[in-house]
C-alpha positions in Angstrom: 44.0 78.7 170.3 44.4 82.5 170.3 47.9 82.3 171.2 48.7 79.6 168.9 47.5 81.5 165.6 50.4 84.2 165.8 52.9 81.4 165.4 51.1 79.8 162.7 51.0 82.7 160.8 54.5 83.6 161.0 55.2 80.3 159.9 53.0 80.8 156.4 55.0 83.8 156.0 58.2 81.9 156.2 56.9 79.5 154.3 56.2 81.9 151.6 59.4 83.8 151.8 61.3 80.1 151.1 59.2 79.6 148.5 59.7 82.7 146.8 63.4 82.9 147.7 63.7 79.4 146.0 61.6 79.8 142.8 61.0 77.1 141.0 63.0 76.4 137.5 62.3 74.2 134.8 64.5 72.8 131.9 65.6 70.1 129.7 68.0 68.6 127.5 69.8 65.6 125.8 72.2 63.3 128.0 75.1 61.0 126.5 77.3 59.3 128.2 79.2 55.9 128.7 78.7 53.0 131.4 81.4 50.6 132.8 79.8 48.1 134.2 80.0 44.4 135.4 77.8 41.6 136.8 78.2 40.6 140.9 77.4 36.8 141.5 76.2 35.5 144.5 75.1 31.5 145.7 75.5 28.5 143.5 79.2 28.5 141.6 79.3 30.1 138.5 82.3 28.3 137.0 84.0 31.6 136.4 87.5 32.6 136.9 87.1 36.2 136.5 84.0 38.6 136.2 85.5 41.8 133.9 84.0 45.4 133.2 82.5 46.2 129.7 81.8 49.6 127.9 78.6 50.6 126.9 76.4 53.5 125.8 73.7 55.6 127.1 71.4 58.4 125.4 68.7 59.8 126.3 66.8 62.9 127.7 66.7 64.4 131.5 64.1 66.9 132.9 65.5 69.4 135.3 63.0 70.7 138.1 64.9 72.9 140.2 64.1 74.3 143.7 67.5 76.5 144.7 70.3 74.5 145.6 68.5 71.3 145.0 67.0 70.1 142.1 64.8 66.7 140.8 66.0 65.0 137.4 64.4 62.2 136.2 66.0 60.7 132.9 64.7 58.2 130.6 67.4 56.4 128.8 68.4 54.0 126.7 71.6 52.1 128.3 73.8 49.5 127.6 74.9 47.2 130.8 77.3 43.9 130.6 80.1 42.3 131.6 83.6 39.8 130.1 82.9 37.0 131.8 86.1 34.1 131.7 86.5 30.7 132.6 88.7 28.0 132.4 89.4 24.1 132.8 92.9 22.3 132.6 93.0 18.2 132.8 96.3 16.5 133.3 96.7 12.8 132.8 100.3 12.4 132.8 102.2 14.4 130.1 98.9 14.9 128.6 97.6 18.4 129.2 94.5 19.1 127.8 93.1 23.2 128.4 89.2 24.8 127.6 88.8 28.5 128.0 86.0 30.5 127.3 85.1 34.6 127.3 81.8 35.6 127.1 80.8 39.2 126.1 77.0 39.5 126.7 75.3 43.1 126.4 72.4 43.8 128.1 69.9 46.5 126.3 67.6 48.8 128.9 65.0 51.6 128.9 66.2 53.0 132.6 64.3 55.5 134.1 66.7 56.8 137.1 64.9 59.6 139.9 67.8 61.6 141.2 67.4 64.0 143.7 70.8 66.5 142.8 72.1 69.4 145.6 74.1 72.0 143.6 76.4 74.4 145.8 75.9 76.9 142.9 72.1 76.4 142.9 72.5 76.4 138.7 76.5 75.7 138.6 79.1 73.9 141.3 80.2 70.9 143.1 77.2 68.7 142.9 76.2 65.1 144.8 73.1 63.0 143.6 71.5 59.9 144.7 67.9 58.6 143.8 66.8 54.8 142.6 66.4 53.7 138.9 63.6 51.5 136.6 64.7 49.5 134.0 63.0 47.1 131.3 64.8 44.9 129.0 64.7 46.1 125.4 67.3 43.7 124.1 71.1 42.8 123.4 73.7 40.6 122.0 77.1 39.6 122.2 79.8 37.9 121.4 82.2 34.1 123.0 85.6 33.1 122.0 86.3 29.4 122.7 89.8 27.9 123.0 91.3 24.6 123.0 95.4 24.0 124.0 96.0 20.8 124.3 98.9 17.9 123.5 96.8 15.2 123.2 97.0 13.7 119.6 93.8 12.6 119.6 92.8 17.2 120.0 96.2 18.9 118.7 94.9 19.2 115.3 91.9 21.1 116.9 93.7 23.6 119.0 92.7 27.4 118.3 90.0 30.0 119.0 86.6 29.8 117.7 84.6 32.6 118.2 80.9 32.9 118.1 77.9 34.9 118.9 75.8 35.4 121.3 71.7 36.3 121.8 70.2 38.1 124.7 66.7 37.5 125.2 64.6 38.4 128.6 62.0 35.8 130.1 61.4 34.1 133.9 62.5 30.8 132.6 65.6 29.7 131.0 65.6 28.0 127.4 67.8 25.5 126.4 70.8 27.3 125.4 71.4 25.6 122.1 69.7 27.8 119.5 71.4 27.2 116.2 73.9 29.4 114.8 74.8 30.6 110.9 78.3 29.4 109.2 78.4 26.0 110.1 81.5 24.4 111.7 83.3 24.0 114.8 82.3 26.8 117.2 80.2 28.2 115.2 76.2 27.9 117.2 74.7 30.9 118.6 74.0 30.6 122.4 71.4 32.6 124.3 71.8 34.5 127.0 68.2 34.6 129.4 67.7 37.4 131.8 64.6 38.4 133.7 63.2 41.8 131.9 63.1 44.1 134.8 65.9 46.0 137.0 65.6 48.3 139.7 68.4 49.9 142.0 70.2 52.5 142.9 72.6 55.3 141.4 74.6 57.9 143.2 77.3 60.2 142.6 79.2 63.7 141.9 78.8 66.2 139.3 79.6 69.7 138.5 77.6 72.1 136.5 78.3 75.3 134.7 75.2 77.0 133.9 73.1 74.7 131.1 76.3 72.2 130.5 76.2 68.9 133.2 78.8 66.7 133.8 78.3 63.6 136.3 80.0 60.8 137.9 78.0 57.8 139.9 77.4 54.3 140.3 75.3 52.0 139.7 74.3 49.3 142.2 71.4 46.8 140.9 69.1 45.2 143.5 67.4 43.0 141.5 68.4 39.4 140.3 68.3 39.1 136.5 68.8 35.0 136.8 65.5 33.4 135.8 64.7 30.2 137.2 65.5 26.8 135.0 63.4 25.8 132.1 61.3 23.5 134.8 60.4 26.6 137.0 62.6 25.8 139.7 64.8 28.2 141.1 68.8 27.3 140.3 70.0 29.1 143.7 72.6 31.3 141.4 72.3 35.3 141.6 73.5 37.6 139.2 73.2 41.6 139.6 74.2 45.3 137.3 77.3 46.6 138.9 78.6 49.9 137.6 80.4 53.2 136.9 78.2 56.0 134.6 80.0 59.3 133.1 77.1 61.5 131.0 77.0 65.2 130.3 73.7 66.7 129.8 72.8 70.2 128.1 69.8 71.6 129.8 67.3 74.0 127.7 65.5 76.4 129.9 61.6 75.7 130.0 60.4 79.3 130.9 
């Protein structure tokens, strides 16, 4: 025991030297910045031709605890994730060809909480790399669908066109019917609804450089959690759907003390 106390105490004082070498820093500031994201589809067939990125917003705050080189930032946020969504069916019958397209713009609304850890060569400017998981709740959405009819059927000509409409976002287990009435009246006029489970979870990573209070970042978003509820019976429809995405945000941090 006696000759194992030396080395314990020359460990608390290089414990303390660390710790005093790396004081601890604290600051905050407003964050803005864009997202690019998409949705990834897995299991049953979607009927889509082509899953395409959408812009949206974030804004929001981050809290900067630094401990030299490496720092914790938690953010809360208010971000925007979604995705163009296209399909497409063609009939022939002959010299008949008859063509239905739609593209879907849903935009999904979250309060995201995201737990970076960041290294930063500089300690408070340089080259930096994060990584850390994310919260999210739903907190809303819309969007909008454009549907389009080509055909040379008599019997359809006079309806070929695009007619646009809107879209709902609302956040629940279950799916609803999907047939919620929509304003103006007319041929492609209904509002459909979009249903997504509330909560998200995942992971974000990236690069970033900062120059003493100013933050610019770079990182991606990859969701882990399927947003598909299961059908209006309770029964799960074997389809998956998850966030995919790119994030650019600058943040300017106000020292604490």
């Amino acid at each position: 025991m006696q000759k194992q106390l030396p080395l314990l105490a020359a460990g608390l004082l290089l414990l303390t030297a660390s710790a005093s070498h790396a004081q601890t820093t604290v600051s905050f500031g407003p964050r803005l910045g864009a997202n690019l994201t998409k949705f990834a589809y897995s299991g049953n067939s979607t009927g889509l031709d082509a899953t395409n990125y959408q812009l949206g917003v974030q804004v929001g705050g981050t809290l900067n605890l630094g401990f030299g080189n490496f720092a914790f930032q938690p953010s809360l946020l208010f971000t925007q994730k979604g995705a163009e969504l296209k399909g497409s069916q063609q009939q022939v019958v002959g010299s008949v060809s008859t063509k239905v397209g739609i593209t879907v713009k849903p935009r999904l609304n979250y309060i995201e909480l995201p737990l970076n850890v960041v290294y930063t060569t500089g300690g408070d400017h340089g080259f930096q790399v994060f990584a850390g998981p994310y919260l999210a709740v739903g907190v809303g959405g819309g969007g909008s669908y454009k549907a389009t009819l080509e055909s040379n059927d008599p019997n359809f000509s006079s309806f070929n066109g695009e007619y646009p409409g809107s879209l709902n976002v609302e956040y629940s287990d279950r799916q609803n019917d999907n047939s919620s009435a929509g304003s103006g009246g007319g041929l492609g006029a209904p509002t459909f609804t979009l249903t997504a489970r509330r909560f998200d979870a995942g992971l974000n990573a990236g690069v970033g450089y900062r120059v003493g209070p100013v933050q610019a970042q770079l990182g991606y978003g990859l969701g882990l959690v399927n947003f598909v509820p299961k059908d209006s019976d309770g029964n799960d429809t074997g389809s998956k759907a998850y966030h995919r995405g790119f994030q650019l945000a600058a943040t300017y941090f106000f020292s604490a003390k």
